[in-house]
Structures are given as C-alpha cells and as structure tokens.
DOTITI-201363 format. One record per residue (C-alpha): residue in three letters; x, y, z. Coordinates in steps of 0.1 Angstrom, whole numbers, plus 5000, padded with zeros to 4 digits. Example, Ala and Ser with C-alpha at 12.3 -4.5 7.8 and 13.67 -1.06 7.14 Angstrom:
<pts>
Ala512349555078;Ser513749895071;
</pts>
This chain:
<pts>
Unk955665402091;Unk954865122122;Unk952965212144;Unk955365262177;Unk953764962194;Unk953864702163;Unk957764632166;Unk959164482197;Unk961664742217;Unk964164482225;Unk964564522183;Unk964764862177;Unk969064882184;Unk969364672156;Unk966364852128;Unk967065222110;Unk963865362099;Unk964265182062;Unk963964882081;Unk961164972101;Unk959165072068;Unk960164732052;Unk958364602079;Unk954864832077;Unk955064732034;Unk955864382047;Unk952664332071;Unk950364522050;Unk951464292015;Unk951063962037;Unk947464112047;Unk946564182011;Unk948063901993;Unk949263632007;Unk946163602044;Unk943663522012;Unk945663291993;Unk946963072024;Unk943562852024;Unk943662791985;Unk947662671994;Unk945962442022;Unk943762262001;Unk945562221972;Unk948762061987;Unk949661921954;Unk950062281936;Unk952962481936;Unk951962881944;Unk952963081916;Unk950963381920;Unk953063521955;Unk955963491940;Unk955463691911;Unk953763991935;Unk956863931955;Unk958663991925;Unk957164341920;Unk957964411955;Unk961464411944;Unk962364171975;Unk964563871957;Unk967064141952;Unk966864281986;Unk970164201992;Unk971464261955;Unk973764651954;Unk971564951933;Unk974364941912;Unk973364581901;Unk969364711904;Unk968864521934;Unk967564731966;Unk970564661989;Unk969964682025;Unk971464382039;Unk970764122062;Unk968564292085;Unk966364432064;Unk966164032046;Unk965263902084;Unk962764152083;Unk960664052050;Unk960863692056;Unk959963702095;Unk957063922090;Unk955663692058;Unk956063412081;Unk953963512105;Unk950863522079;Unk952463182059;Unk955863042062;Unk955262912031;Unk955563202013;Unk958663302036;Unk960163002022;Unk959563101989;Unk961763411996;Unk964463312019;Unk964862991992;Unk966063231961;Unk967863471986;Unk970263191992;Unk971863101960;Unk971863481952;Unk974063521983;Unk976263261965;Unk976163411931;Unk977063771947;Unk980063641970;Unk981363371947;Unk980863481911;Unk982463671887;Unk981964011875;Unk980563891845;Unk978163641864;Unk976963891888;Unk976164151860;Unk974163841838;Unk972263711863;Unk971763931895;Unk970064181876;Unk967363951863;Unk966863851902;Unk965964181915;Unk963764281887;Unk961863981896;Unk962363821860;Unk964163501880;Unk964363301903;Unk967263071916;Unk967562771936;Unk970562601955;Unk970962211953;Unk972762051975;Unk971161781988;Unk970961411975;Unk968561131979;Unk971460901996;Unk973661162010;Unk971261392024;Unk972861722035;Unk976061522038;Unk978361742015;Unk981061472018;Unk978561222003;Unk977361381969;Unk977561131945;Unk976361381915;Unk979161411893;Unk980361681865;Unk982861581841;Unk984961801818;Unk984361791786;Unk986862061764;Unk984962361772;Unk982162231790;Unk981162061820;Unk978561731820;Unk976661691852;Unk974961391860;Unk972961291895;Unk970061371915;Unk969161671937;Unk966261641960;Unk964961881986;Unk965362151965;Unk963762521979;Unk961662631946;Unk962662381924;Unk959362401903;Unk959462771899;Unk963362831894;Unk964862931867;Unk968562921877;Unk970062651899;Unk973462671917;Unk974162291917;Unk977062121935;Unk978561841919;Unk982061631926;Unk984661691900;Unk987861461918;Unk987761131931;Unk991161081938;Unk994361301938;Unk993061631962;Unk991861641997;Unk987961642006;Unk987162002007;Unk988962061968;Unk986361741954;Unk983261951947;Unk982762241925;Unk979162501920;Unk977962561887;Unk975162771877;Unk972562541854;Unk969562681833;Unk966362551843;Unk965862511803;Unk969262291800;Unk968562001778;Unk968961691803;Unk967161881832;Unk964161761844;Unk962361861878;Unk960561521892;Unk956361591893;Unk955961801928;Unk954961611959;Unk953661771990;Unk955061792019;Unk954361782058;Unk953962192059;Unk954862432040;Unk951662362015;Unk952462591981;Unk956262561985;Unk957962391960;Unk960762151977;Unk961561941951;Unk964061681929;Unk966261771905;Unk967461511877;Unk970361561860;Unk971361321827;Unk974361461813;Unk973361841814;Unk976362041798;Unk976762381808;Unk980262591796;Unk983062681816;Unk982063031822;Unk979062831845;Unk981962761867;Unk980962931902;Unk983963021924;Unk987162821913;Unk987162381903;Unk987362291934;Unk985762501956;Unk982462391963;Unk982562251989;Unk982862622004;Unk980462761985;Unk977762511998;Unk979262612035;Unk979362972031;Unk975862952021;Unk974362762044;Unk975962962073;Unk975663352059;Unk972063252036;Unk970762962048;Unk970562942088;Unk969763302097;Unk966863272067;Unk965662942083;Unk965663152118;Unk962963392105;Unk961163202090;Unk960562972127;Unk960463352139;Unk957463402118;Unk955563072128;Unk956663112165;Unk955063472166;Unk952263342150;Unk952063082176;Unk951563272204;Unk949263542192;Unk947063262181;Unk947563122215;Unk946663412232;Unk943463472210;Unk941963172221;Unk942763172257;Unk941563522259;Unk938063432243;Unk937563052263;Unk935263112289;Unk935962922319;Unk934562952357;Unk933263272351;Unk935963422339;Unk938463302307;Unk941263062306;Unk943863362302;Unk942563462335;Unk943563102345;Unk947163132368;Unk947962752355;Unk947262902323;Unk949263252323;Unk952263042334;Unk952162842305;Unk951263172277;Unk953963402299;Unk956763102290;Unk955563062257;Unk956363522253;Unk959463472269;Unk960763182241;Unk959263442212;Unk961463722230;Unk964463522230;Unk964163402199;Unk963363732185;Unk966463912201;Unk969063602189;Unk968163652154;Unk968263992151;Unk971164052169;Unk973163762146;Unk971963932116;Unk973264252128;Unk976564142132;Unk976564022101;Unk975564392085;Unk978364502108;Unk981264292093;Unk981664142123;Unk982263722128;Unk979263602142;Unk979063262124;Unk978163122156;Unk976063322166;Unk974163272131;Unk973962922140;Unk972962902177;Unk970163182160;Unk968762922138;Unk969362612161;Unk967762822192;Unk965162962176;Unk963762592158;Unk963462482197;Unk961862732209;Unk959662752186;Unk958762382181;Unk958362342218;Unk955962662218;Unk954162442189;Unk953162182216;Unk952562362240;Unk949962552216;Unk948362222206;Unk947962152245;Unk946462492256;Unk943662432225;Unk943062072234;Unk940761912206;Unk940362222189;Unk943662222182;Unk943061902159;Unk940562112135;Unk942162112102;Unk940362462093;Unk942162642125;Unk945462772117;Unk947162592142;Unk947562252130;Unk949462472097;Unk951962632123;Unk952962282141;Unk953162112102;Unk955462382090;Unk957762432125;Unk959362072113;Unk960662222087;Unk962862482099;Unk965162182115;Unk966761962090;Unk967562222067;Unk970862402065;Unk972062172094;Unk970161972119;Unk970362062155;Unk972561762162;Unk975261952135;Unk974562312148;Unk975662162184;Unk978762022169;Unk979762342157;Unk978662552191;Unk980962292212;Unk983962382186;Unk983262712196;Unk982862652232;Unk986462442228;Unk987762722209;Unk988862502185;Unk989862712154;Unk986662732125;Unk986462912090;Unk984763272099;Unk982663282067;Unk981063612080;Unk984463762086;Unk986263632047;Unk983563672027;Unk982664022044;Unk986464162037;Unk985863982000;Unk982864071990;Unk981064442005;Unk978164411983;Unk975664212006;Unk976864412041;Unk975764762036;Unk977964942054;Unk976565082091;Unk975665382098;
</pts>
C-alpha cells in the first residue's frame, strides 16, 4: 500500500483503498518502465512508443473502466484519474497513451450494442487492442458542426470518405470510432453525423507517416485518411444520426476529466522539480528556497497544484456517484490547464537559463502543458459552457443520461 504521506489528504474522501493501491502499482510501473524509456522518447521525436503500451497492456489498465463481466477491471472514474495522473507525473506522454484509448472505450461501452460491447471490449482490457476516437478534421478542427468527412449508405454497408487529423494513438490503434456526416439536408444539425467503429486493417485506411509534435514526444497524434472505407451496418455506433452526441458525451464524460490528469501529472511534476532545484541553488549563504521572494513564488505555485488536485478529483467523484457534474468536469479540465501552464512559467523563471537545457526535464513539462488545452475543448469553449451554467440556461447532463443508461462505467459507491 502508499505510504500514508505519498497521497495528498485533501484526496483521501474521494479514494477507497483499491484506489489507493492503483496508485502504489501506478508510481512503482512509471519508476520501472516508463522514468528509463522517457529519454529514448526525447530523442527520437519521430518514433512512435510502442513498448509502454504493450506493458500497459499487461497491467490490465485500457480496461480499467471496462465491467469483470466483460474482463475489464471496472473501478470507475476515480480509479482512471488515478493511473493517468500518476503516469503523468513521470511522462505525460505515456498518460496520453492511456487516457487516448480510454475514451472511445467509454463510447463503445455507453453507446454500443450488446453485441459490440461483447466483440470488442473484451479485446481492450486484455490489452490485445487499442482504440482511437476521430473527430477532428484538418479544416474544421474540433468544430463538430464542420466535419466535412462523409459516409454514404450503400445496401448494407456504409462508405466513409475524409480526413481525420489529430488523432490520440492513431499509429498504434487498432479500432477507430470515426465520426462522419450522413445528412445534408432534411434533419436538424445535431441528427447530421453518425459514429462507426472502423478496423485499422479496412481496405481504404491509411494512417499519414507520424510527425512529431511540440510535447508529448512518443505519442502518436496523428491523420487518418479515409478513401471509401466500407464498413457493415452492424459498425453503426449508437443510432444514424446520433453522432453528434456520441462525440459530445465523450468529450465531456472521457475526454476533459482524462485531459485534467494528465495537466495534473505535469503540474505535480512541475513543482517538485521546482522545488528540487531551489532547495539545492546556493545563494548568500544560504539557498534560494530560503529566499522570502522566492517561497512566495514556490508557496503559489503548491497552492495552484492543490486546487487543481482537489477540482479533479472531486469532478471525477461525482461522476462515480451518478451524480451531474458535467460542469464541474469541465471547469476541472479548463482550471486545471491554467494552472498548470501558468505554474509552467513560472518554473522556467525560478530556473532562469537552466531552465533552457534541453537535457533537464523542464523544458519537457512546459512542451507537453500546451497540449492539454485545445483538446476536448479550448478554454474559450469550456467558458462558454461555465457562463450557460452560471445563466442557468438549460444543458444536456451527459453525466446524469448516460449514468441512468448505461451503469457499467460508474461502479456503484460504497
């Protein structure tokens, strides 16, 4: 078990002991396998990491969510904050690599049929696939209104043709939950797109070379290309027309509070790093920690990580209780990404030029903060939605439908 010191008290209302031993095996597989791999990942931008993966595999962790009944370990949303937060803090690129597939499986559990769940979910938490979400399009961006990729039916089949870019494990999936539009004219905006669930091995699928990114160095993000891939009817995820909600529900329930650990990760990492240094600079006799310019700084820097710490794991808490808390999820993830990123600069200032060495770990953490904003929702869209909330103007609860429809990924409390 964790030591008593090594998890925060202000998070112990919202962990059970399983949690609290997720996050002992947690620290102690990012110490073993993924602290030696993270320089090989730096200096080899232009490879995708295929190695932590597979170990996470074996871990069990892609079905971490997934129900027993289905093989998967399922202990909710918690215990999910949990792995990916406490990988982050060693490399958020290998939190992304979880918290990517952990999506679309959240989309396969609440939106697919009995028959798709038993195919496919059980293939995920045995570690034998992978899955990826795409969403996103070169011109369109996140903009679901804008996807211009296209599926047309075809007797029993659908043909999808388009682009997908920005795709979380694109090079290592072997699944993707891909929304296309099905209407152009005749039904409102919201009944235009539909999910379907499209073999990595479908003939007219190709995954563009991989290109490195800013941060995230190992983690493949990458574009889909789709020339008139057919998949059957039965690929149909949810109902014609509903995709549109499957991409929200996603984003809100998978997508944000994932993103949150994952800036959890890198902010905790931040300041421990921080710390480190300032408590090892020598400076008038004494160190810079001992500096009261300096502790003023450091002490704002804690109190960002402790806010950010206690927003996300309360969010995710609600959402193991059934409760609606889809704002909450959100001001989670769009709190947690300022924080964070503004602990990032202040980091880089405390270090001065040191902080420009490309060998110290803190030039990694201020490349990969970037990427916890745009995803799932810039902060611009995540304030729209808090002011909504704020005007109590009425919003779709995806944390309170889906947890009446769908039990399997809210364990229930104890």
């Amino acid at each position: 078990m964790p030591t008593t010191d090594a998890i925060p008290l202000a998070l112990r209302p919202y962990l059970t002991s399983e949690h609290e031993q997720l996050w002992a095996d947690a620290d102690q597989f990012a110490a073993e396998h993924v602290a030696r791999r993270v320089p090989r990942m730096e200096a080899t931008p232009r490879n995708v990491e295929r190695e932590l993966p597979q170990l996470m595999a074996r871990k069990g962790w892609f079905g971490v969510g997934i129900p027993e009944g289905l093989g998967g370990m399922g202990v909710g949303h918690v215990a999910k904050t949990v792995l990916i937060h406490r990988l982050g803090v060693v490399s958020a690129a290998a939190a992304a690599i979880l918290q990517a597939t952990l999506i679309p499986v959240g989309a396969i559990g609440h939106w697919g049929t009995a028959e798709q769940k038993r195919q496919w979910l059980p293939q995920v938490a045995d570690g034998t696939m992978l899955v990826s979400i795409a969403v996103t399009e070169p011109d369109a961006g996140g903009h679901l209104g804008g996807i211009e990729t296209v599926a047309v039916q075809d007797g029993d089949a659908w043909v999808l043709t388009g682009e997908k870019v920005h795709i979380g494990n694109s090079h290592i999936a072997h699944l993707h939950v891909v929304v296309a539009r099905t209407a152009t004219a005749g039904v409102t905006a919201s009944e235009a797109l539909t999910a379907f669930l499209v073999e990595h091995d479908r003939s007219g699928l190709t995954r563009a070379p991989h290109r490195p990114k800013l941060g995230l160095h190992g983690f493949s993000a990458g574009r889909l290309i789709l020339d008139g891939v057919r998949v059957p009817a039965d690929n149909v995820l949810g109902e014609v027309g509903q995709g549109l909600y499957v991409a929200q529900s996603s984003s809100i329930l998978y997508g944000r509070p994932n993103l949150t650990a994952v800036s959890l990760g890198i902010h905790e990492a931040l300041v421990a790093t921080t710390a480190h240094f300032l408590s090892n600079r020598p400076r008038y006799g004494q160190h810079l920690s001992d500096q009261p310019v300096v502790q003023n700084r450091l002490g704002e820097m804690q109190s960002r990580l402790q806010t950010a710490l206690t927003m996300a794991y309360s969010a995710v808490h609600l959402l193991d209780s059934r409760l609606p808390c889809d704002s909450e999820l959100i001001g989670a993830k769009h709190t947690g990404h300022q924080l964070a990123a503004r602990t990032a600069q202040d980091a880089m200032e405390l270090h001065g030029a040191h902080a420009l060495d490309a060998d110290y770990p803190l030039q990694r953490y201020f490349r990969d903060i970037q990427h916890t904003h745009s995803p799932a929702g810039t902060g611009e869209f995540q304030r729209i939605h808090l002011a909504r909330t704020a005007l109590k103007r009425p919003l779709i609860q995806w944390s309170e439908r889906l947890a009446a429809e769908a039990s399997w990924a809210h364990p229930t409390p104890a």
